[in-house]
N, CA and C atoms as a LAMMPS dump frame, in Angstrom:
ITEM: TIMESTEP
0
ITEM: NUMBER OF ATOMS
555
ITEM: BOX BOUNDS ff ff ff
-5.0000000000000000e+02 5.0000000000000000e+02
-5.0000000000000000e+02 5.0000000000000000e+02
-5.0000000000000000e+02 5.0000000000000000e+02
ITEM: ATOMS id mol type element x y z
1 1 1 N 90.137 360.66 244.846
2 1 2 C 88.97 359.882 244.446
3 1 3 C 88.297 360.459 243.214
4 2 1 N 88.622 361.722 243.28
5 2 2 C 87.579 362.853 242.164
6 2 3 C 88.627 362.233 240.321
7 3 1 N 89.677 361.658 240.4
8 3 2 C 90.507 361.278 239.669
9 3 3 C 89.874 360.37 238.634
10 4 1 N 88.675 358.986 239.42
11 4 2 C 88.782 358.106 238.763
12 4 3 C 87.356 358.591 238.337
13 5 1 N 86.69 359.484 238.055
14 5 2 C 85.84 360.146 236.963
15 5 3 C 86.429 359.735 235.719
16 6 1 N 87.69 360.068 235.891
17 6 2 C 88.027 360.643 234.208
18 6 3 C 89.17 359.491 233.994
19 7 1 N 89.835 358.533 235.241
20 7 2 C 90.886 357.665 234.301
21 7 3 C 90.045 356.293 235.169
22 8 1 N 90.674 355.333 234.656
23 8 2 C 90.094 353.634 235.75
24 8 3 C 90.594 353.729 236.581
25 9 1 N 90.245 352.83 237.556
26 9 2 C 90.878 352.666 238.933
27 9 3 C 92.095 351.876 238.328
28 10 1 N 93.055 351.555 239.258
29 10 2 C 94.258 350.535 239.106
30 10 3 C 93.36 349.062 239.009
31 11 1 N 92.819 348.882 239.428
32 11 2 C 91.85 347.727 239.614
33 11 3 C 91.512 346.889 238.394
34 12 1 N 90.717 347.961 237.475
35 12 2 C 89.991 348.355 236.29
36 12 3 C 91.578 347.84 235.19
37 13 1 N 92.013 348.985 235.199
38 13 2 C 93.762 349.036 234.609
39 13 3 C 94.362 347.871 234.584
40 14 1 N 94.625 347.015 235.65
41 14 2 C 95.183 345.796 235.604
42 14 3 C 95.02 344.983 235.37
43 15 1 N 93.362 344.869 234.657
44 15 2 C 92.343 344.056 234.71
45 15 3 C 92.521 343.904 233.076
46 16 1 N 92.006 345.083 232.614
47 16 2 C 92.173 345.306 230.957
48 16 3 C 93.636 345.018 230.707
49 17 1 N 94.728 345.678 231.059
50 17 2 C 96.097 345.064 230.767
51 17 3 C 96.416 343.499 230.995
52 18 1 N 96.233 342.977 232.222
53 18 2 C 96.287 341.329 231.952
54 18 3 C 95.763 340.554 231.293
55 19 1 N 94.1 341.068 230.766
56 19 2 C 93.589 339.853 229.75
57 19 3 C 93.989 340.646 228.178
58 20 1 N 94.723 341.347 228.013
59 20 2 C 95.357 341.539 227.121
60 20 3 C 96.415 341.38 226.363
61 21 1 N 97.11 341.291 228.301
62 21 2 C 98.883 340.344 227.704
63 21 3 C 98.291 339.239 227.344
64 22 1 N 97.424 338.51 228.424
65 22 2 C 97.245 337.083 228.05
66 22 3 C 96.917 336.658 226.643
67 23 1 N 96.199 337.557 225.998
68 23 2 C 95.682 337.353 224.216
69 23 3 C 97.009 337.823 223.688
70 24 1 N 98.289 338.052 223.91
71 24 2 C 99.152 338.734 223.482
72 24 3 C 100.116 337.546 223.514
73 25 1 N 100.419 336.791 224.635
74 25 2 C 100.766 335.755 224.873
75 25 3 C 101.925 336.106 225.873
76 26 1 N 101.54 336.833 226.566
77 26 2 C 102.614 337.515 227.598
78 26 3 C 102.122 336.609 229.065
79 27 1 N 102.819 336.119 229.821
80 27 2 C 102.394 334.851 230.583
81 27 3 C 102.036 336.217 231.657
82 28 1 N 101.071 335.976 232.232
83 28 2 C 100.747 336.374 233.713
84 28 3 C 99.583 336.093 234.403
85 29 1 N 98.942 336.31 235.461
86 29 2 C 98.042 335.513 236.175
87 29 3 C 97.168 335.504 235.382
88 30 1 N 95.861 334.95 235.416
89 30 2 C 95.029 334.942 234.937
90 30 3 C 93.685 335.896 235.92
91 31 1 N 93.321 336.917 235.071
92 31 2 C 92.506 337.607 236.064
93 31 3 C 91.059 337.026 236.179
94 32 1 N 90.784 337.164 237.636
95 32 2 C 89.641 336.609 237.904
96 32 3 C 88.476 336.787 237.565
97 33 1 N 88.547 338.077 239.034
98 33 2 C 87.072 339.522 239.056
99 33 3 C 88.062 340.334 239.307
100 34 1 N 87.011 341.12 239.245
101 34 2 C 87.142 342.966 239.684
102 34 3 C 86.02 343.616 239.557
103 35 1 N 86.508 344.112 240.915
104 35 2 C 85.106 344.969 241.465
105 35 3 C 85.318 346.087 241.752
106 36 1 N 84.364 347.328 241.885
107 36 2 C 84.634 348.904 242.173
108 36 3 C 83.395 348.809 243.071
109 37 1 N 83.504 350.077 243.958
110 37 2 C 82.422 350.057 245.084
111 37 3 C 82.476 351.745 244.661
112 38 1 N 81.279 352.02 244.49
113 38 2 C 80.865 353.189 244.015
114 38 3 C 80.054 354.189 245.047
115 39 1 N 79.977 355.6 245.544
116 39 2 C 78.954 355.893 246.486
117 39 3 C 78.925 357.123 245.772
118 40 1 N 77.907 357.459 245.418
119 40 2 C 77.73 358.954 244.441
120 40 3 C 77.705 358.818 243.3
121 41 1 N 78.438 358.089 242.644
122 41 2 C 79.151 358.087 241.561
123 41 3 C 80.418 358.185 241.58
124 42 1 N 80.994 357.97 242.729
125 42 2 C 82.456 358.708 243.022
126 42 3 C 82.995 357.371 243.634
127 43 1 N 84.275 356.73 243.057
128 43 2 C 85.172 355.386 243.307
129 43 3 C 85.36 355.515 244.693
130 44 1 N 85.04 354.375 245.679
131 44 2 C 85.593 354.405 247.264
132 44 3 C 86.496 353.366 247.437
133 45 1 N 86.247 351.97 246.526
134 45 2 C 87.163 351.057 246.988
135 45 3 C 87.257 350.26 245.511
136 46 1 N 88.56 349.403 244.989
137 46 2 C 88.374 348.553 243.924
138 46 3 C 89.286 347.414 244.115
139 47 1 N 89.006 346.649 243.552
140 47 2 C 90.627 345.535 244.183
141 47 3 C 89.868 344.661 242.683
142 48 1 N 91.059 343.355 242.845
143 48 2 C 91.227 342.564 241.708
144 48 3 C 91.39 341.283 242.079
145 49 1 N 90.857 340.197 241.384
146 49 2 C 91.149 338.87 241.987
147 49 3 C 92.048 337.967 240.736
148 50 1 N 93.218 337.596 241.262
149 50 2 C 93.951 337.192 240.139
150 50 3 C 94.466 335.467 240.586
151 51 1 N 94.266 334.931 239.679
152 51 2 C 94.741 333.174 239.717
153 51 3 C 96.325 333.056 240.691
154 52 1 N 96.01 332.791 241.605
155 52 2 C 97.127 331.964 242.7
156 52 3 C 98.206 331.461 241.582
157 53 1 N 99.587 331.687 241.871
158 53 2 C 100.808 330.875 241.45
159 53 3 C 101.052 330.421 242.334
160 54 1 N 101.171 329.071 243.161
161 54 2 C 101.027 328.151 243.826
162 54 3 C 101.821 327.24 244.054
163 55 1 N 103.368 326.898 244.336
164 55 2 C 104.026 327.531 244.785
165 55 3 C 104.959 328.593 243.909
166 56 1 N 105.221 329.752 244.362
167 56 2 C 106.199 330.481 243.207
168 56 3 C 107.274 331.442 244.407
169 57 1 N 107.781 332.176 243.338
170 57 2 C 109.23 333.077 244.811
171 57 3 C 109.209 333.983 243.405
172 58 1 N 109.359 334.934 243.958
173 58 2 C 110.064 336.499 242.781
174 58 3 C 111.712 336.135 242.742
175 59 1 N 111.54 336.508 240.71
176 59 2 C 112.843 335.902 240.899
177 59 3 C 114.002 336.263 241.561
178 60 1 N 113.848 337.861 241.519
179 60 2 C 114.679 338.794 242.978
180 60 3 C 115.254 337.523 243.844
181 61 1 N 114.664 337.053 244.844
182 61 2 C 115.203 336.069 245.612
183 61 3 C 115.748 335.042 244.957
184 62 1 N 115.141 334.96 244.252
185 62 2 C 116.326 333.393 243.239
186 62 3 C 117.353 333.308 242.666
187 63 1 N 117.715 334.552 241.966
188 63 2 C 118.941 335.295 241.438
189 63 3 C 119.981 335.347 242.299
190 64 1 N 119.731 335.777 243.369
191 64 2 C 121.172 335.614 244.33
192 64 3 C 122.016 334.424 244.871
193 65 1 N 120.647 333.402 244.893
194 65 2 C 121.184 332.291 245.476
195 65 3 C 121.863 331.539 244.255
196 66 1 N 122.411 331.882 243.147
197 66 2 C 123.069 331.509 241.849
198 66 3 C 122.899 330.321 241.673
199 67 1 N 123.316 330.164 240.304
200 67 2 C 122.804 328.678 239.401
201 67 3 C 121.599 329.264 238.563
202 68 1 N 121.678 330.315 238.167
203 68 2 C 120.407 331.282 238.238
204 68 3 C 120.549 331.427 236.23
205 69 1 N 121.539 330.656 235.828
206 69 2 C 121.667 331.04 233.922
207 69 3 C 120.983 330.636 233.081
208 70 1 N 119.833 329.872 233.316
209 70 2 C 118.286 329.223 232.656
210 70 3 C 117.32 329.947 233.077
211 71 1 N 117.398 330.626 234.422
212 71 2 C 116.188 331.616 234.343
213 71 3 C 116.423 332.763 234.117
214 72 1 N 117.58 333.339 234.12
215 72 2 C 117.947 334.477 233.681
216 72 3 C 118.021 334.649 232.071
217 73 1 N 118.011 333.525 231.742
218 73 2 C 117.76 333.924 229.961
219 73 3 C 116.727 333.792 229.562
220 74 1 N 115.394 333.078 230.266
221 74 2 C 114.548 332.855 229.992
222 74 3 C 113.571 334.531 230.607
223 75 1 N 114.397 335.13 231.387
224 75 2 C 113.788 336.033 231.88
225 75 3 C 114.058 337.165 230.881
226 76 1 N 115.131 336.946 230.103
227 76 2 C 115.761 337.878 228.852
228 76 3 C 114.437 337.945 228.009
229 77 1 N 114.033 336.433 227.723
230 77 2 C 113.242 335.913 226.639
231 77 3 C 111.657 336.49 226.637
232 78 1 N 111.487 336.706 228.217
233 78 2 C 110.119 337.154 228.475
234 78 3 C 109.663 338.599 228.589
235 79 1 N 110.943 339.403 228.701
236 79 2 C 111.236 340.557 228.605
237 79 3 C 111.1 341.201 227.065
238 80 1 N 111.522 340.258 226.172
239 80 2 C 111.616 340.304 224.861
240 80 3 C 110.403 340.349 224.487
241 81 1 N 109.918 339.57 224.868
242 81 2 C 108.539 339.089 224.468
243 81 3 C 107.169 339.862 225.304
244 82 1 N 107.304 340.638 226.107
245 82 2 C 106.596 341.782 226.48
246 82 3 C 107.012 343.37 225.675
247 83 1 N 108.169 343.427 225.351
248 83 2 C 108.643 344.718 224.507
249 83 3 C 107.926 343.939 222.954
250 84 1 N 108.069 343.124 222.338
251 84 2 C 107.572 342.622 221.26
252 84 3 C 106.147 342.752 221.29
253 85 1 N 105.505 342.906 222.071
254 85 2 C 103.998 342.717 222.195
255 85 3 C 103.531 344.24 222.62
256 86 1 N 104.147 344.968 222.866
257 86 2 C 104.207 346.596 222.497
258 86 3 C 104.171 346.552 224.236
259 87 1 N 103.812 345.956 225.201
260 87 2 C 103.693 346.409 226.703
261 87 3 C 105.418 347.052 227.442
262 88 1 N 104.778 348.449 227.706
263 88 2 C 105.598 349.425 228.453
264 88 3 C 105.307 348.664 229.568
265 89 1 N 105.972 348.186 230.937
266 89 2 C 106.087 347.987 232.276
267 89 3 C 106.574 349.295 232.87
268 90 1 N 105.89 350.291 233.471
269 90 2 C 107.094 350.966 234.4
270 90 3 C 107.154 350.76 235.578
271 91 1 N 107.064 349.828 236.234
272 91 2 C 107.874 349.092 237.48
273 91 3 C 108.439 347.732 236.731
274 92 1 N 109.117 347.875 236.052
275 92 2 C 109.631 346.288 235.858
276 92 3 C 110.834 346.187 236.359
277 93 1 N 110.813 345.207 237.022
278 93 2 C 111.761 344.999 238.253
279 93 3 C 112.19 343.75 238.46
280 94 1 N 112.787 343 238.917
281 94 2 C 113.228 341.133 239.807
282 94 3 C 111.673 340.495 240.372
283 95 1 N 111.444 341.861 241.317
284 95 2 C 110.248 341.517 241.951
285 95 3 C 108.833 341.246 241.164
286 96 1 N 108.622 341.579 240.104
287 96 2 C 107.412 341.65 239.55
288 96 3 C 107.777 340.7 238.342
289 97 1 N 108.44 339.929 238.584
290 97 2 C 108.643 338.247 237.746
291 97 3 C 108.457 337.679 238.525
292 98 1 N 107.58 336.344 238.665
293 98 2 C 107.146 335.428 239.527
294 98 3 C 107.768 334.257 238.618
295 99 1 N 108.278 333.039 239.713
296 99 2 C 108.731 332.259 239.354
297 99 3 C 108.133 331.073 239.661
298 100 1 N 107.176 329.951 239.001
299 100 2 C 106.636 329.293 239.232
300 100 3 C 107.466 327.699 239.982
301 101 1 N 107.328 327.227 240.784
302 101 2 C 108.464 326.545 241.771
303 101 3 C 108.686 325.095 240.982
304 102 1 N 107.363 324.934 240.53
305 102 2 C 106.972 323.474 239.767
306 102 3 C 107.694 323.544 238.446
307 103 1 N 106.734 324.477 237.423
308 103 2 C 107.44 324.551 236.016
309 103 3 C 108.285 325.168 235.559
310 104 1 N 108.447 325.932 236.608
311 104 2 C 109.655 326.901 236.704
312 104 3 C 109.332 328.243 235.353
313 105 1 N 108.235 328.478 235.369
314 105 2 C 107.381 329.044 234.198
315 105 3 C 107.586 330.623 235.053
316 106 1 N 107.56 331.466 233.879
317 106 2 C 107.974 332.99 234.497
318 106 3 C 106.869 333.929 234.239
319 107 1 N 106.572 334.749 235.303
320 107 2 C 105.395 335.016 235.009
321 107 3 C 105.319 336.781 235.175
322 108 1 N 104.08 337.617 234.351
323 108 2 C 104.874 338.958 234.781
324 108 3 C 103.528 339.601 235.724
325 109 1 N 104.441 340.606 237.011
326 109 2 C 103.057 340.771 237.557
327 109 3 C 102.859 342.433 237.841
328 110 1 N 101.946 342.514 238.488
329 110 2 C 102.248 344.338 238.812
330 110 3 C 101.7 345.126 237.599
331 111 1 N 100.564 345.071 236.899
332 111 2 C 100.642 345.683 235.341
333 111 3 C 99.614 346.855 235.264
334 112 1 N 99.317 347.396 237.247
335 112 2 C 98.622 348.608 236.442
336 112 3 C 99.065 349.77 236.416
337 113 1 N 100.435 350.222 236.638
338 113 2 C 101.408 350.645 235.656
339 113 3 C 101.782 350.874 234.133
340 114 1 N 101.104 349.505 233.831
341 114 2 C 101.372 349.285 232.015
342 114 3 C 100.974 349.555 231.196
343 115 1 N 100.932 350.053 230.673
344 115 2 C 100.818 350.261 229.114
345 115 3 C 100.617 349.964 227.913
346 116 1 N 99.909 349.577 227.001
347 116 2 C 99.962 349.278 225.592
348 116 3 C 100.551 350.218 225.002
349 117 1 N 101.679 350.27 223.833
350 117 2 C 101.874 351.321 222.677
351 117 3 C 102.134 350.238 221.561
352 118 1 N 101.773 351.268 220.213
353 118 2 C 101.858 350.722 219.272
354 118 3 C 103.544 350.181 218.981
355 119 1 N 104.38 351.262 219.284
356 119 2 C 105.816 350.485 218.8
357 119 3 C 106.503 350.821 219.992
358 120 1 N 107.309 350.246 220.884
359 120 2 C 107.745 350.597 221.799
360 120 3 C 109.581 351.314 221.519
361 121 1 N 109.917 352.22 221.818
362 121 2 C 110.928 352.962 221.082
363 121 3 C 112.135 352.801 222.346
364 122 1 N 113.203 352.034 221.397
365 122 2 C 114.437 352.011 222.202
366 122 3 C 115.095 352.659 223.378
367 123 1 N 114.316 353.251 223.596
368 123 2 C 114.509 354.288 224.591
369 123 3 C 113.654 353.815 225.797
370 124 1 N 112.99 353.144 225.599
371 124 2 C 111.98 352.936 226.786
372 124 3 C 112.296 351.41 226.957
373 125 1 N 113.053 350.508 226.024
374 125 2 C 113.318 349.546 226.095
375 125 3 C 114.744 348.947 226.978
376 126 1 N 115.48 350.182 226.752
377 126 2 C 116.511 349.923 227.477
378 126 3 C 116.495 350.933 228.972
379 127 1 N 115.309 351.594 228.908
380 127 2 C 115.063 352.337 230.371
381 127 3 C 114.157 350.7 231.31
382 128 1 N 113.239 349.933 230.394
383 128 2 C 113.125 348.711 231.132
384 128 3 C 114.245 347.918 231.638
385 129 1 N 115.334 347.809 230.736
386 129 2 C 116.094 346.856 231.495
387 129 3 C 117.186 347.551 232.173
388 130 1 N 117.068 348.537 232.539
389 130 2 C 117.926 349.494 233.071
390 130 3 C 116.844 349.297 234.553
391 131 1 N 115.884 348.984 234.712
392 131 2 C 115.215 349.511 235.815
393 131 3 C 115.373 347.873 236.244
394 132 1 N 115.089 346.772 235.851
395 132 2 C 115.564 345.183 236.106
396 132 3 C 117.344 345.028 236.439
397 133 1 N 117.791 345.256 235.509
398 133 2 C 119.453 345.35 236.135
399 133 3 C 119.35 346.293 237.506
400 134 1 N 118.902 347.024 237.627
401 134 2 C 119.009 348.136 238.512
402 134 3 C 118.425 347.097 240.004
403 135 1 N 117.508 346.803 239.804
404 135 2 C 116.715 345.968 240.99
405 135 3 C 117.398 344.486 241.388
406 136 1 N 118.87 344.3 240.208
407 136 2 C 119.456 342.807 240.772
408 136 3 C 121.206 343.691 241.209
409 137 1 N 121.032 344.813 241.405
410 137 2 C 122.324 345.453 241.803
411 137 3 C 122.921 344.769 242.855
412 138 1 N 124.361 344.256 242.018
413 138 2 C 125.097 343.213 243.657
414 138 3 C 125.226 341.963 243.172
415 139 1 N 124.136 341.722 242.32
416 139 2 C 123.919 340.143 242.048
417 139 3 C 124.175 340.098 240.637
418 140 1 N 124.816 341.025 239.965
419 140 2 C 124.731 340.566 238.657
420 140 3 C 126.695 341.184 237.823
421 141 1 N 127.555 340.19 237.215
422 141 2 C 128.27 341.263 236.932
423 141 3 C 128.257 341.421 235.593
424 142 1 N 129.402 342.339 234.866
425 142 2 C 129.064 342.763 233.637
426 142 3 C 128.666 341.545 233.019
427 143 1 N 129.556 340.173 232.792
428 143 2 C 129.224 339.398 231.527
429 143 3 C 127.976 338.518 232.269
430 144 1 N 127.573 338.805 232.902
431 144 2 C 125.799 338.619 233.215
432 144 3 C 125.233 338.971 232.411
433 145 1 N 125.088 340.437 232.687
434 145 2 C 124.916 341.549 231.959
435 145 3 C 124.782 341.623 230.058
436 146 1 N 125.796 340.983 230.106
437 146 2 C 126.319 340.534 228.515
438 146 3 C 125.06 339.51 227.707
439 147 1 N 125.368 338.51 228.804
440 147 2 C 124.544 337.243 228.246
441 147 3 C 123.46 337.816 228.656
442 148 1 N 122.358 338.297 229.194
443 148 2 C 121.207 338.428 229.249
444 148 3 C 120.895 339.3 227.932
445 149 1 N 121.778 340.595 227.682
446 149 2 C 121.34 341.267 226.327
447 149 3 C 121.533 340.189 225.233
448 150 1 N 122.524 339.29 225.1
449 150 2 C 122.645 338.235 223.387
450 150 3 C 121.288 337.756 223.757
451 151 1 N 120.442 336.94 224.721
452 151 2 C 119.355 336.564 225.172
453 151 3 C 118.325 337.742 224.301
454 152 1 N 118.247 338.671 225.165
455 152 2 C 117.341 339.633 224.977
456 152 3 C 117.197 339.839 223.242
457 153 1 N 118.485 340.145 222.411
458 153 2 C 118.527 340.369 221.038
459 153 3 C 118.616 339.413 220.099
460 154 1 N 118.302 338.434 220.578
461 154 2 C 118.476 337.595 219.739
462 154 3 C 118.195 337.508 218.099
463 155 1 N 117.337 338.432 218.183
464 155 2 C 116.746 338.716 216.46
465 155 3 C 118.192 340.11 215.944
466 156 1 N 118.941 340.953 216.613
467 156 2 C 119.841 341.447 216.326
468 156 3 C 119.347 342.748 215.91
469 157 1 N 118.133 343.47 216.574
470 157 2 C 117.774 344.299 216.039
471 157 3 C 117.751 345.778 217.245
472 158 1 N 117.868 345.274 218.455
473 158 2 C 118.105 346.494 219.249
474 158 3 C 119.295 347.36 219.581
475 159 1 N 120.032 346.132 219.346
476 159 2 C 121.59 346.434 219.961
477 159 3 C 122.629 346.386 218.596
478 160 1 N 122.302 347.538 217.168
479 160 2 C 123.083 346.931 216.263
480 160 3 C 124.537 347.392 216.51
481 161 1 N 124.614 348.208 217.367
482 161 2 C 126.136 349.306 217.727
483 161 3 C 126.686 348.305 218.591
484 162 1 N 125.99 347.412 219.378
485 162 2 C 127.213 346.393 219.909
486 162 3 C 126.723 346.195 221.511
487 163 1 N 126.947 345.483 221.772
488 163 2 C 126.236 345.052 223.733
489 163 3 C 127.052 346.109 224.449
490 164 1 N 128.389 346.386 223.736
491 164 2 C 129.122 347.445 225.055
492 164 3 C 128.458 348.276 224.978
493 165 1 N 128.423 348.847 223.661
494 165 2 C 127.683 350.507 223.783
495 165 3 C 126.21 350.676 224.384
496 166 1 N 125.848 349.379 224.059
497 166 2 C 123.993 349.274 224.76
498 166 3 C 124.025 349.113 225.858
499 167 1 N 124.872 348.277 226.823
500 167 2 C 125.716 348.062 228.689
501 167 3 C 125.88 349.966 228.934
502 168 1 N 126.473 350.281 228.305
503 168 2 C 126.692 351.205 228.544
504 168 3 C 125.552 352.532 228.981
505 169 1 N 124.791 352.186 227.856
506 169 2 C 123.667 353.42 227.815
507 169 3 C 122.805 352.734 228.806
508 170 1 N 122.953 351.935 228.97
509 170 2 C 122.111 351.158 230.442
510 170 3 C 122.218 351.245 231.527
511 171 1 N 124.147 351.428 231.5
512 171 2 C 124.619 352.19 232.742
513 171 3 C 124.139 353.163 232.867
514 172 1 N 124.195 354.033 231.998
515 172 2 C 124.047 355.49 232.626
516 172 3 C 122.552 355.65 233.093
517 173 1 N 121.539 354.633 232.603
518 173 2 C 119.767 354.815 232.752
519 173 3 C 120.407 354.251 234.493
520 174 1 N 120.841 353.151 234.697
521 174 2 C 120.964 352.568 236.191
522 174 3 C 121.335 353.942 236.995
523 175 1 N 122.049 354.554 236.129
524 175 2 C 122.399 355.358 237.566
525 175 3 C 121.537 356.741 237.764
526 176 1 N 120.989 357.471 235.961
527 176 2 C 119.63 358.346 236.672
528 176 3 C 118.61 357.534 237.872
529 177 1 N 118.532 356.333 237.961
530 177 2 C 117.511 355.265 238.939
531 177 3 C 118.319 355.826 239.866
532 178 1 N 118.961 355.27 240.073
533 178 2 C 120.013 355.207 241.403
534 178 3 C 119.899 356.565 242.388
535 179 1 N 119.968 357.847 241.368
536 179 2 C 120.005 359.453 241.649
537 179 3 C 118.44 359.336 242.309
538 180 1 N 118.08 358.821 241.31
539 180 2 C 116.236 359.243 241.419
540 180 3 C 115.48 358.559 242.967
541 181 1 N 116.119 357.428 242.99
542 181 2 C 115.559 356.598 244.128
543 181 3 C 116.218 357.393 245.48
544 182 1 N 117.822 358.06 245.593
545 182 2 C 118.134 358.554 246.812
546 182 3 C 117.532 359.751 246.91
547 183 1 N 117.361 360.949 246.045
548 183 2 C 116.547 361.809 246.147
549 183 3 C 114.97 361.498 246.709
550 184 1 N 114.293 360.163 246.422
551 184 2 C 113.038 359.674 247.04
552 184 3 C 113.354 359.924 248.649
553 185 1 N 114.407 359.565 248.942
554 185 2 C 114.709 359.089 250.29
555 185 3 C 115.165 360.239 251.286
């Protein structure tokens, strides 16, 4: 508790990061309120009220049940378009894309984790989609894999050595995850 002296609550955090993607043009809920409950001066409780997606499913579940190659590029596209807008995700995952049931509109959630940086450096770009491939493990094979990066690069500027060699260095981020998550366990 003695913590949120000196940083925001997650509350606070998710609050400033979402109406920021939103001016950024990064689709995600629209935040409501947010509130902190204070006793001393010292944080006891905070939560966040964020706009209902009404009906929606994470795309996690949608991906498996295949037919899945319009939202999976569009999920390339939104991915793109959060690294373009400088936002680090570090949980970005299947699960923290919401899939709107109606417009089929993709949405990103989970952001007090996130980050603003000024340039986001290849390294953290392909540790994002190393941590998304990683979370559709089973459901995805290489030339999935393939077409989601031509998706993702479309401007031709991340991947100039070639999709294998970038698959590749992606592999190897999937599998520090992989190490990292059984050691959790």
């Amino acid at each position: 508790r003695l913590k949120y002296l000196a940083v925001p609550s997650k509350a606070r955090k998710e609050w400033e990061i979402a109406r920021r993607a939103l001016r950024s043009g990064i689709p995600t809920p629209l935040p409501l309120a947010m509130a902190e409950r204070c006793k001393g001066g010292v944080l006891q409780d905070a939560f966040l009220i964020t706009q209902a997606i009404v009906p929606s499913s994470p795309l996690i579940e949608l991906i498996p049940q295949g037919g899945h190659e319009d939202l999976f590029a569009r999920a390339a596209r939104l991915i793109r378009g959060v690294h373009g807008a400088g936002l680090f995700h570090q949980d970005l995952h299947a699960g923290n894309i919401l899939v709107g049931r109606k417009d089929k509109k993709l949405y990103l959630i989970d952001l007090h984790r996130s980050r603003f940086v000024r340039s986001l450096s290849k390294h953290k770009r392909l540790w994002n989609l190393a941590q998304f491939f990683y979370s559709l493990k089973g459901s995805l094979s290489t030339e999935d894999k393939e077409a989601f990066l031509q998706q993702y690069d479309e401007e031709k500027d991340t991947f100039q050595e070639g999709f294998t060699e970038g698959l590749q260095k992606i592999d190897r981020l999937e599998e520090r995850l992989y190490r990292r998550h059984m050691r959790s366990r």
